[in-house]
N, C-alpha and C positions, 0 to 999 in steps of 0.2 A: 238688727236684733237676731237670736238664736232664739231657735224654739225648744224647749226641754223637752225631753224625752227621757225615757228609762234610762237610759245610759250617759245623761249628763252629769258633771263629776259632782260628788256631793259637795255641800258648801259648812255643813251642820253637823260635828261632831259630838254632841253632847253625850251623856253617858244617862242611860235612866234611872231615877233615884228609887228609892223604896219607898217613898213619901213625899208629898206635894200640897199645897194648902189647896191652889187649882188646876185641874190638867184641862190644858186644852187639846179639842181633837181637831186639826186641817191647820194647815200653815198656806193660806192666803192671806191674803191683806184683811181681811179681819181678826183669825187670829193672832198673828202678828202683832199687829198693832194694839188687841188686847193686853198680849203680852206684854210691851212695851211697857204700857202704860201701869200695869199692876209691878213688874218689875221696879219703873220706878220708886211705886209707891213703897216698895221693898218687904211685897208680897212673891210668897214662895209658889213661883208659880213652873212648868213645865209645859211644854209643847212638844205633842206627835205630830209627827206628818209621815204618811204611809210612804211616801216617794220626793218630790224637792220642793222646797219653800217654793211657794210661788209658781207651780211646775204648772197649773194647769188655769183655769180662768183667771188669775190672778197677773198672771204676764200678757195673757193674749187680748185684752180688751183696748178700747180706746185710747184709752190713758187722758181721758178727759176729769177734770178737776172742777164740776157743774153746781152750780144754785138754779142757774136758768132752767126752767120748765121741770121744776121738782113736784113732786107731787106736796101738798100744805102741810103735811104731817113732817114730810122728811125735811123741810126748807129749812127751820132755823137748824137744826142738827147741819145739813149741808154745809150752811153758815159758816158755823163752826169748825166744821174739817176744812172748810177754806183757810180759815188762820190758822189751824195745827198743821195743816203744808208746809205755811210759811215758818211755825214753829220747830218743825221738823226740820227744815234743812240747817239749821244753827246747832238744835241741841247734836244732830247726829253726827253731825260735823264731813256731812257726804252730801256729793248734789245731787240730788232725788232727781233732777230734770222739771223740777216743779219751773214753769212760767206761769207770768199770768201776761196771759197774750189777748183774753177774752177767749169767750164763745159767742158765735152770732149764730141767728135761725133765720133763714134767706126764704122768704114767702115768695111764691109761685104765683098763689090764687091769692084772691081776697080773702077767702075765707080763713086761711094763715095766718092774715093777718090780724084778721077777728081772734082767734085764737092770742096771738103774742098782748093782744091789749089784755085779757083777760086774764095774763098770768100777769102783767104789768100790775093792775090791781094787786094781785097779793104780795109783788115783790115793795110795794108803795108801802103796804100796812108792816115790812119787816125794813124797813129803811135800805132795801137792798140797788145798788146800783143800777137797776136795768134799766132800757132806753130801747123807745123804738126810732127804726133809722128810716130815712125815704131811702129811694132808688138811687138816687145819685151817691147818697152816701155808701151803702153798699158798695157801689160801682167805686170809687174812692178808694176803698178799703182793699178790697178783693176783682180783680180786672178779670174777670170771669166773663164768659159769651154777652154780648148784649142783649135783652131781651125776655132773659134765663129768670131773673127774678125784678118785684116789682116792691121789695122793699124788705125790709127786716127786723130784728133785735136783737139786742146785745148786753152782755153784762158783761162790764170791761175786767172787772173784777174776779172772772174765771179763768183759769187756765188749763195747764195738762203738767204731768208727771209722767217718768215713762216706766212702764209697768213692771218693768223684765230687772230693771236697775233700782228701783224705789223699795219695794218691797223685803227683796232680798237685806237691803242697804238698813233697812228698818228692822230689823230682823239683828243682826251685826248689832246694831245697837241695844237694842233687847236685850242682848246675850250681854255688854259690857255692862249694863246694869241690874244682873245676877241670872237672869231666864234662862233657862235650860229649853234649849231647844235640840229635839231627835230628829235628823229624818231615818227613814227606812226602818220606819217604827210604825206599823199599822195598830190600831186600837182595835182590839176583835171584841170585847163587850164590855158593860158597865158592871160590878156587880154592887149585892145591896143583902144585907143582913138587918128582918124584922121591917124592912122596907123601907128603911134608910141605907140613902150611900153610902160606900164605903171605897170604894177604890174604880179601879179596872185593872183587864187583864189586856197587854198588849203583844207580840208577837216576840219582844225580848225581855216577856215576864209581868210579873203583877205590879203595880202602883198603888199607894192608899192617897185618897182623897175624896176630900166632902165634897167638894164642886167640881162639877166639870161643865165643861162650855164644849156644845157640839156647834163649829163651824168648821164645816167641813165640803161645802159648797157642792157640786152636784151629788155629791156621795152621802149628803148630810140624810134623806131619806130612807136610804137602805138599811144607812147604820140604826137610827129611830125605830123604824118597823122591827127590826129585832130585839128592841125592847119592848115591844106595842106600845111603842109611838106613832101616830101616824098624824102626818101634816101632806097633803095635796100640792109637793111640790113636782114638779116637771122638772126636766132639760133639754131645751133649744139649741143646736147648731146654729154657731154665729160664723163667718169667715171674713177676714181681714189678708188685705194687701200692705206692702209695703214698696216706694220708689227708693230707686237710687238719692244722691243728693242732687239736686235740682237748684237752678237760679234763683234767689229769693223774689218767691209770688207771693203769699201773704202768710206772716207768721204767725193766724191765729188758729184756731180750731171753728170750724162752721158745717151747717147741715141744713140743707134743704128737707123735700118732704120725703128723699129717696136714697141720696146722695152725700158721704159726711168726708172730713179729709181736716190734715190737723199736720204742721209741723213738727218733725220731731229734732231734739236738740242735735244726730247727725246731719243735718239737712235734706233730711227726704222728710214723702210725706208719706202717712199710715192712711189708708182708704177703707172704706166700706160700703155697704149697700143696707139699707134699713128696712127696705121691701123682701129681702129674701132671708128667712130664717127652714130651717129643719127641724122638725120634733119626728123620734122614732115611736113607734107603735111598742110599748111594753104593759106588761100588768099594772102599771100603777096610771096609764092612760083610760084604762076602763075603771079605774076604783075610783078615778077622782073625778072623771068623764061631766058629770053635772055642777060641780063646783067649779068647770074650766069653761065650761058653757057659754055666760056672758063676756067672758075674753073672747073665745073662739069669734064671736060675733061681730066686737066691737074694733079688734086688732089685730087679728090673725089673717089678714086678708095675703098677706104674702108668703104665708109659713106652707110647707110642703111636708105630708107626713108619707114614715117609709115605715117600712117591716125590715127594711134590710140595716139594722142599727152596726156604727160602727163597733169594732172587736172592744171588747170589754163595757159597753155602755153600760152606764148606772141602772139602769131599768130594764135591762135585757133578760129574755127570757130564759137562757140557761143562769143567771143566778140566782143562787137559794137565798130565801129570805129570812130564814133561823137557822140561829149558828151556838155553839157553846164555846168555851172560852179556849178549847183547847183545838179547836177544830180552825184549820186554814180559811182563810176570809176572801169574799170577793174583791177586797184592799190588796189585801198581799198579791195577789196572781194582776194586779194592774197599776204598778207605783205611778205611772203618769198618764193619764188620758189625753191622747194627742190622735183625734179623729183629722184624716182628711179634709183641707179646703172644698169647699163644694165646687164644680166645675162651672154652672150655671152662674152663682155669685162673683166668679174671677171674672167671666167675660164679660157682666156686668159692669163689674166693676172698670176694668178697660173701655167700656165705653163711653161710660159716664163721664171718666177722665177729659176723655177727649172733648164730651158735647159740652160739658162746662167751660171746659181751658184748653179750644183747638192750638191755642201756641205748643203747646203738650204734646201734641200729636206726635206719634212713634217711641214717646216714653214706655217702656217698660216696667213691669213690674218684677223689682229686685226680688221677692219674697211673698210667701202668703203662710196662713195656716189658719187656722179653726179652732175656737173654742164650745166648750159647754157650760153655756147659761144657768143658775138654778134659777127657777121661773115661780111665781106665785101666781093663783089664780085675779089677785088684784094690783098684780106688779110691783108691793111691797114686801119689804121682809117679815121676818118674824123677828123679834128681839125681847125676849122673854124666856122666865122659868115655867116651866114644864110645873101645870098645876098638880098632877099626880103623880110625882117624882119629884121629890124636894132636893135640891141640890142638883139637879138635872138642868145646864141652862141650853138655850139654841140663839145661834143667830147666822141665820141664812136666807136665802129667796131672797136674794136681791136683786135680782131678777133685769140685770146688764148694766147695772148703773151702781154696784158696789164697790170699785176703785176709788171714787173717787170719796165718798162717803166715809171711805174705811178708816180713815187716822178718829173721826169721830164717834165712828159707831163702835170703835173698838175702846174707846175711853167710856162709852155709855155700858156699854157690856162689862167691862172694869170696873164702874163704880156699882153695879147690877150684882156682880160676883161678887164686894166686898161690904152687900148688905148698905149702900147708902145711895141715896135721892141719885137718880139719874141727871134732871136738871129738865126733863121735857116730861111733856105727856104724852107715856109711850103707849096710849089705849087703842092707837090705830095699828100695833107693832104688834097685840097680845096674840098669843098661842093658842086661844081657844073662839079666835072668831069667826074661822071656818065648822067650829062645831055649837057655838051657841044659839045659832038660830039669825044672827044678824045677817042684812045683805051684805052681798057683796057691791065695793064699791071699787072701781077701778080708776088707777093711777094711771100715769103717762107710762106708757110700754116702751124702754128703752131711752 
């Protein structure tokens, strides 16, 4: 793969209209796939993206396609983006790289194990494929060090797509079933007349529209705050490797408690490390400082925090938090956020390589880069209208695990924008349950 940057060549010509039924803000795989989906329906819809589809967590993540270890709220929706993978690669008539090779979860300890039975329970009550495996089986599957793990599980029925190819590819299709998609079109604010929507202004001019959808993925906060909106999302530094192509070792996607590795349809495989995450120290780390709390405690055992945030971060202290429609945005001065690999996470990751799969040994790593996570205090998103903004929608915080989610959450958020039944009960998803007094309740973190 290539990593986007500011200067990768545009893909997205569209031209911006004077009027739109919904604009969307962020071209990741959610709004994307939004669009997609309202296009079909052959709803007049538009998409901005400040810098390139897909330019920034939207390419750099796993490229895992998971039901396995969802949190209960998110599973049947998962479900369901599982077969709109499969839906996708027909209607769009491009190989997404979607496989379904599985995901397996390789227990270490017992306790792992205890763990995989107790998601076995809820996949049981959604008729979902999962299975727990012994050791030999494992070992069958994946020739990995002896010793290394003491059993596992799997849902055969998951696979991966790859991130950098899918999205874009999803997007292309979008566009042939009417979406207007911009890039290098930042959205500098919403405006609203009597306190109703009515459009925005973006950086090549004004737009009218009753809806809009903020997915806009680490940047979705800052935009928000300038409406006084405010939602307690974070951004996490994630780093990922990638190999050469290699011999085929096993073609699925699995993860121990530290350790994850996944083939990609080149024949190499894409690495990570699940213990070393980054959070930089900005203003919105002490505003939301108590609603992060019970994260901080229960999963942040491997996160390292810095004052020294990468150049342009979302949260960074020289950006202004109020802006007017006519004034340069901190969008515009950063089309693609492509923070540095952490150094710590690569040689991690190199060794892990090795202790798992010493046949490996002296494998390099072709590639790395970094992404930025939007994170919620309970590991899910938000997908929801904005109670005091009517016509204001969000859906963001998905907090590492929205790739693979996104062909469905973006059909949820579609039927959400065009006023009918989503199909789930999205009360774990609303907007105002970091402000209405409920606990928080926390999901599987990654």
């Amino acid at each position: 793969m290539a990593t986007y940057t500011s200067s990768t060549p545009q893909q997205f010509f569209g031209d911006l209209p004077e009027q739109t039924d919904v604009l969307i803000i962020g071209g990741g795989v959610i709004g994307i796939c939004t669009a997609y989906w309202l296009a079909q329906k052959g709803v007049n819809v538009t998409l901005c993206e400040k810098g390139r589809v897909a330019g920034e967590q939207s390419s750099r993540n796993w490229g895992w396609v998971r039901q396995q270890g969802r949190d209960a709220a998110e599973l049947p929706i998962s479900m369901e983006s599982n077969r709109l993978w499969q839906q996708l690669m027909k209607e769009t008539g491009e190989d997404l790289g979607f496989r379904q090779e599985g995901v397996y979860y390789l227990a270490e300890k017992e306790k792992d194990l205890k763990n995989y039975e107790d998601f076995l329970e809820l996949a049981k009550q959604h008729q979902l494929d999962t299975k727990l495996l012994s050791k030999d089986e494992i070992y069958a599957k994946i020739p990995g060090r002896d010793g290394k793990w003491i059993g596992g599980m799997v849902t055969p029925s998951d696979g991966r797509a790859e991130p950098w190819i899918a999205v874009s590819a999803i997007g292309r299709a979008a566009e042939r079933n009417g979406a207007v998609i911009v890039e290098d079109c930042a959205v500098r604010t919403l405006e609203f007349e009597g306190g109703k929507l009515t459009g925005a202004v973006t950086e090549k001019g004004a737009i009218k529209a009753n809806r809009v959808l903020i997915a806009a993925g680490a940047w979705s906060s800052l935009f928000a705050q300038n409406l006084g909106v405010s939602m307690p999302q974070l951004c996490v530094r994630a780093t990922v490797a990638a190999t050469k192509a290699v011999p085929d070792l096993f073609n699925g996607n699995a993860a121990d408690g530290t350790f994850a590795f996944r083939k990609r349809v080149d024949g190499g495989y894409t690495l990570a490390v699940s213990d070393i995450h980054d959070h930089y120290i900005g203003k919105d780390s002490f505003r939301h400082l108590f609603k992060w709390l019970p994260a901080v405690k229960a999963s942040f055992k491997g996160i390292s925090f810095g004052m020294n945030p990468p150049k342009n971060y979302p949260d960074s202290w020289a950006h202004k938090r109020h802006w007017s429609g006519d004034e340069i945005t901190p969008f515009e001065t950063c089309r693609v956020l492509n923070p540095d690999p952490s150094p710590k996470a690569l040689k991690r990751i190199q060794a892990r390589l090795v202790d798992r799969f010493p046949q490996l040994k002296g494998l390099q790593m072709e590639e790395s880069w970094a992404g930025m996570i939007d994170a919620m205090p309970d590991f899910v998103p938000i997908m929801d209208e904005v109670p005091t903004q009517k016509g204001v929608f969000i859906a963001t915080g998905f907090s590492g695990h929205g790739f693979g989610i996104g062909p469905a959450a973006g059909r949820v958020m579609a039927d959400l924008l065009m006023d009918k039944p989503a199909g789930y009960d999205l009360t774990r998803f609303r907007y105002s349950r970091f402000s209405d007094g409920s606990k928080i309740k926390l999901g599987p973190f990654i």
